[in-house]
N, C-alpha and C positions, 0 to 999 in steps of 0.2 A: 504494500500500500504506500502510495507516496502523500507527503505531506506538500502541500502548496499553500500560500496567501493566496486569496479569494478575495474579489470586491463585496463590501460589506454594501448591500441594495439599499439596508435602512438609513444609513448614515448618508449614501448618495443621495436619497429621499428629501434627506433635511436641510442639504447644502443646495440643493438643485431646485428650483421652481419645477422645472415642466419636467422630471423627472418622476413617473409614476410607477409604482409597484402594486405587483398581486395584492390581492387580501391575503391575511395571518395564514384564515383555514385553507383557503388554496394550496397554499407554499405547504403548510403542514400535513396534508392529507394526500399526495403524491403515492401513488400503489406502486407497489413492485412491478416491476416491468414497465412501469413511464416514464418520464423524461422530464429531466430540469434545464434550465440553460443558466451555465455561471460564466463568471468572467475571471482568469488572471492576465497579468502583465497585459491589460487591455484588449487580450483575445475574449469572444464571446463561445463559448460550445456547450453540446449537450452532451450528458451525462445519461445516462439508464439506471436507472435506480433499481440497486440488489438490493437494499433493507430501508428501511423504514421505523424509526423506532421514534417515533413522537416527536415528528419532524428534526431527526438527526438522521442523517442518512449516509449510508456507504453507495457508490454510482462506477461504471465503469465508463469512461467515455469514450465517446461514441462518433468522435471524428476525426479527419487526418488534421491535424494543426500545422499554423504557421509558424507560430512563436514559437516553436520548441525551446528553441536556446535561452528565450528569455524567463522563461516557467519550467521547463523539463520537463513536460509532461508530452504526449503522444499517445494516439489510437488505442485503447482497450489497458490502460491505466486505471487502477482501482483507486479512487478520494473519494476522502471524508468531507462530509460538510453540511452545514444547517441552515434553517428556513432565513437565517440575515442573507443567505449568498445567493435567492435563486430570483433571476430574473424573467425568466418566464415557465410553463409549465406546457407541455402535452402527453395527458393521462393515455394516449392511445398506447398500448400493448406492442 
């Protein structure tokens, strides 16, 4: 599992006018097998979500990245992370 700094969405919230975020229960009720979108080193990607434990979640994600070098993460990396990091959500399976 790797460890990454995540954009925290809620703090973006508060600095940002026109920056808007999911509701609470959205972010937190994410099924296994859906999708989150987070952000490091200003890269945006989705995750797949393997658990779910009350909106703390483990995800592998789920795309080819550009940043690699600037975050270290790449395709089918397992991270940690919770409902402050998710920018958007799709519950599809």
């Amino acid at each position: 599992m790797k460890t990454v700094e995540l954009v925290n969405v809620v703090e973006r919230s508060e600095h940002c006018e026109n920056f808007n975020i999911l509701d609470l229960e959205t972010r937190t009720n994410i099924p296994v097998g859906g999708f989150a979108k987070v952000c490091a080193s200003g890269e945006r990607f989705w995750v797949k979500i393997v658990t779910n434990e009350a909106g703390k979640y483990t995800g592998k994600v789920s795309n080819n990245l550009l940043l690699t070098s600037h975050h270290e993460l790449k395709h089918g990396d397992i991270i940690c992370f919770d409902v402050r990091h998710i920018f958007d959500v799709d519950e599809s399976p």
